[in-house]
C-alpha positions in Angstrom: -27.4 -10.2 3.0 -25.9 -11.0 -0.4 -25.7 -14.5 -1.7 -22.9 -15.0 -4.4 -22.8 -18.0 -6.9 -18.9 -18.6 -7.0 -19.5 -20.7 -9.9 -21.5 -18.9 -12.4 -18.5 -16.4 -12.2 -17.2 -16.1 -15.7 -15.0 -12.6 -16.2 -14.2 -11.1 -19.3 -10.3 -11.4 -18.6 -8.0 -13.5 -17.0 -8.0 -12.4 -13.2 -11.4 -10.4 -13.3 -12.7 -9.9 -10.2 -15.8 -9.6 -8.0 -15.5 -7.3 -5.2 -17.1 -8.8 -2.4 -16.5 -7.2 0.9 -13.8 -4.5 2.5 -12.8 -5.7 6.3 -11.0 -4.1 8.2 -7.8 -2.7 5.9 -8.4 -5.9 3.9 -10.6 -7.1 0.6 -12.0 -10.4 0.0 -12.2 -10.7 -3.8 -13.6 -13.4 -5.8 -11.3 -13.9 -9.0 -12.0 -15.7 -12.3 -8.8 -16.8 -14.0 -7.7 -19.1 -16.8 -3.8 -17.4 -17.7 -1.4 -17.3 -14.7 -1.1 -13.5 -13.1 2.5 -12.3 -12.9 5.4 -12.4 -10.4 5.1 -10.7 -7.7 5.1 -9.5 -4.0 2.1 -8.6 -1.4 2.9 -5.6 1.4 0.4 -7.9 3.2 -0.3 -11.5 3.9 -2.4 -12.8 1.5 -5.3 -16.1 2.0 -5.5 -17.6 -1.5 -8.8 -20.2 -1.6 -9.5 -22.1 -4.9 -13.1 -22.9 -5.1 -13.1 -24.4 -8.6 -10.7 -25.3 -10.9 -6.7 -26.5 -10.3 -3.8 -24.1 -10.0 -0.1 -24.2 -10.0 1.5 -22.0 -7.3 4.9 -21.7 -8.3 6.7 -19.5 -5.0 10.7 -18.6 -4.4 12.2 -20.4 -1.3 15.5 -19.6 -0.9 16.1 -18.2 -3.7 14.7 -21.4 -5.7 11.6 -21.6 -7.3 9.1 -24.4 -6.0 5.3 -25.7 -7.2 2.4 -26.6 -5.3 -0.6 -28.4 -6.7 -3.5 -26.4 -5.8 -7.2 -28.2 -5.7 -10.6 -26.8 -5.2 -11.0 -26.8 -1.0 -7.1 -26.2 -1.1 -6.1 -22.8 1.2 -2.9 -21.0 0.8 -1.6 -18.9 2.8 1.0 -16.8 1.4 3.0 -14.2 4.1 3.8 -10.7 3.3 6.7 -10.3 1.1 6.8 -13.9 -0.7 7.3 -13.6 -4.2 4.5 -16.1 -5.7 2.3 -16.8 -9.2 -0.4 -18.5 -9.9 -0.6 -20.4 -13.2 -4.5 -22.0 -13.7 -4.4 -25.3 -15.0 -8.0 -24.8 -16.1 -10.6 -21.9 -15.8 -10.3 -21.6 -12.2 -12.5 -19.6 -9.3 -10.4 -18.4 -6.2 -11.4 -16.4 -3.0 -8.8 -13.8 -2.6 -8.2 -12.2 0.9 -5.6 -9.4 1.1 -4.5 -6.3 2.4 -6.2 -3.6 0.5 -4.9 -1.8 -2.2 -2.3 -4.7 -2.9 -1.9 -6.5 -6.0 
């Protein structure tokens, strides 16, 4: 058994990560970030869990670009193919749960 403090994470670049498990085809990653990632797509479904912090999901909908307030407790699930970016409003702490070997 491994316990892991998800607040005591601090990485030395935006989006550092912890690896924490492999499951079955998918990883479960603990991510430090205070700089929003990029643009882009999964080739999987993605579970996007902010522990602490506050992030602004922006996501494409019909071609138009939408926001969503993220809060600590705050799930997103995020289905394969959906162009998305996360911009942290402050140093933020998410549980990432993808398809492995996806961005």
């Amino acid at each position: 058994m491994e316990i892991i403090n998800s607040l005591s994470l601090i990485g030395k670049y935006s989006w550092d990560a912890i690896d924490i498990a492999q499951i079955e085809g998918a990883t479960v990653r603990l991510h430090w970030a205070d700089q929003p990632y990029k643009w882009h797509k999964n080739d999987g479904c993605e579970v996007f869990v902010v522990l602490d912090g506050k992030i602004r999901m922006h996501y494409l909908s019909n071609n138009e670009e939408h926001q969503k307030i993220l809060n600590p407790g705050d799930i997103c699930y995020i289905k394969e193919g959906e162009e998305h970016v996360a911009y942290p409003l402050e140093p933020s702490r998410i549980l990432v749960i993808e398809k492995k070997g996806s961005i």
